[in-house]
C-alpha positions as CSV (number, residue, x, y, z in Angstrom):
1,X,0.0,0.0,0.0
2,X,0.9,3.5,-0.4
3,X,-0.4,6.2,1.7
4,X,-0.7,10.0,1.1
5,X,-3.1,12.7,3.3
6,X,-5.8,12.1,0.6
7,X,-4.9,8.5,-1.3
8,X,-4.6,5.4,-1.0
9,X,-3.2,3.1,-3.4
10,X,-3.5,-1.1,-2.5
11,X,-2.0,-3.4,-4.8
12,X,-2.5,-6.8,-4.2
13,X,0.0,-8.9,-6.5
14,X,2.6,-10.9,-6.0
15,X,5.1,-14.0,-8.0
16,X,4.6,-17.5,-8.2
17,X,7.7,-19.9,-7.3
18,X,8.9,-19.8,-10.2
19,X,8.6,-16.1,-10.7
20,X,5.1,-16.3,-13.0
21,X,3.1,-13.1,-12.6
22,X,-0.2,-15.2,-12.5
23,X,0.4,-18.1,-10.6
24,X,-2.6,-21.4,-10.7
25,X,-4.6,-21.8,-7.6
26,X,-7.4,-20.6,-5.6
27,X,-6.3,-20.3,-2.2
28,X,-9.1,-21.2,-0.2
29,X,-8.4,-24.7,-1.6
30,X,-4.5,-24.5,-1.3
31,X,-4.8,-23.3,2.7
32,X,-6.0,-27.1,3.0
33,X,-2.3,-27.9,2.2
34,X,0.2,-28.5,5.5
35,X,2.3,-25.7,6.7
36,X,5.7,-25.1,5.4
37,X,4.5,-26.0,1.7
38,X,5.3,-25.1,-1.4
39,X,1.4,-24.8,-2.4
40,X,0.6,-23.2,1.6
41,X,2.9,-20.9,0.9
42,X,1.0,-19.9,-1.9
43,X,-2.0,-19.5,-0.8
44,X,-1.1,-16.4,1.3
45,X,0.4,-15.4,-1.9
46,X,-3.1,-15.4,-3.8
47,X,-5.2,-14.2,-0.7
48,X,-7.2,-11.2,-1.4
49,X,-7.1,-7.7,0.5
50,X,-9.8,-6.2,2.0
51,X,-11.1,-2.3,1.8
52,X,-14.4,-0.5,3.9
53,X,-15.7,2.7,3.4
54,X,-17.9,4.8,6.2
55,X,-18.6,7.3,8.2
56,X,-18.4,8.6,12.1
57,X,-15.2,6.6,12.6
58,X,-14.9,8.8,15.6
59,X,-17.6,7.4,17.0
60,X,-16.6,3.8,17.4
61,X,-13.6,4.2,19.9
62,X,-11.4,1.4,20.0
63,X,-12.7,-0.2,17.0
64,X,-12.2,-0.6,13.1
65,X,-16.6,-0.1,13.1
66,X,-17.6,3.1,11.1
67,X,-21.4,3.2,9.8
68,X,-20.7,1.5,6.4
69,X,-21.5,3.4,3.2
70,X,-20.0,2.9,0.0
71,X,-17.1,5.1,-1.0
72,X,-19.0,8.4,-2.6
73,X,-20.9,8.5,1.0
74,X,-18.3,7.7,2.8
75,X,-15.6,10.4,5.1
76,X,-13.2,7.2,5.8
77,X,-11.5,3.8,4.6
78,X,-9.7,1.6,4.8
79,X,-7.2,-1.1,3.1
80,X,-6.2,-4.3,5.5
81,X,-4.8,-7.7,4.7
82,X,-8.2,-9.1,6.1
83,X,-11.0,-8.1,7.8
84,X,-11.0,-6.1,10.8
85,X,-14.6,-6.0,12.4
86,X,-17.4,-8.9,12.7
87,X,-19.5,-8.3,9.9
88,X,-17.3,-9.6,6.9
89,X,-19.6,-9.0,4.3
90,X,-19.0,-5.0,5.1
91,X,-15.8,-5.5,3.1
92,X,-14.7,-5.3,-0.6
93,X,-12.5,-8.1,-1.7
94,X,-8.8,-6.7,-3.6
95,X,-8.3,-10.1,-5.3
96,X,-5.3,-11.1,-6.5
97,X,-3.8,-9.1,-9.9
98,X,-6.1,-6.0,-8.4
99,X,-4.9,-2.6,-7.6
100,X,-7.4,-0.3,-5.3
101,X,-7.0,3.4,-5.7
102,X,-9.0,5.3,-2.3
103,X,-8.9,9.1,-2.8
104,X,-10.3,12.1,-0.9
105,X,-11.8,15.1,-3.3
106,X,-13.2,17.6,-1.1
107,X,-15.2,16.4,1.3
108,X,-16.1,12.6,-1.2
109,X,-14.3,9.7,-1.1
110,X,-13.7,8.0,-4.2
111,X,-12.7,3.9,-4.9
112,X,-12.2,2.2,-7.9
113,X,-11.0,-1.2,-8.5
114,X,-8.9,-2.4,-11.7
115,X,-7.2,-5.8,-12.9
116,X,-3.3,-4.8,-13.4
117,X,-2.0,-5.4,-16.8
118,X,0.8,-7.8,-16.0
């Protein structure tokens, strides 16, 4: 990730072991293979990141919570490696190959999501 006062940029990419760009696998399936691994090892390669948008952060002391909107609501986000409060389904998946770009305009948020061109 890279982080400015008004942008975020999340890239969630990564090699395979032999230095491919889009490596085979899904990793939900390859996390069923014992640790230490070749193929465990890549499936935290091809996990996805996560991203949440809301509002009255401020509110929620000691949490990650904000009142989820989506991103042209929205007066915060955030970009994590997985998801940081109980309700999972709040959060937008950064698969594998995907770049996230988070940026404030004024008082909007903007988020758009792209496949890299490898």
């Amino acid at each position: 990730a890279l982080v400015a006062r008004d942008r975020i940029i999340g890239v969630n990419y990564g090699l395979g072991h032999e230095g491919e760009a889009h490596p085979a696998g899904d990793w939900r399936e390859l996390r069923d293979a014992a640790p230490g691994t070749e193929d465990h090892a890549l499936s935290m390669l091809l996990e996805p990141m996560y991203v949440m948008t809301g509002r009255n952060f401020e509110e929620y002391e000691k949490s990650y919570d904000v009142d989820v909107t989506s991103a042209d609501e929205a007066t915060s986000a955030i970009f994590a490696s997985e998801p940081l409060t109980e309700d999972t389904d709040d959060w937008s998946e950064v698969e594998f190959g995907q770049i996230v770009v988070l940026e404030r305009i004024g008082d909007d948020i903007s988020k758009s999501i792209s496949e890299l061109d490898t």
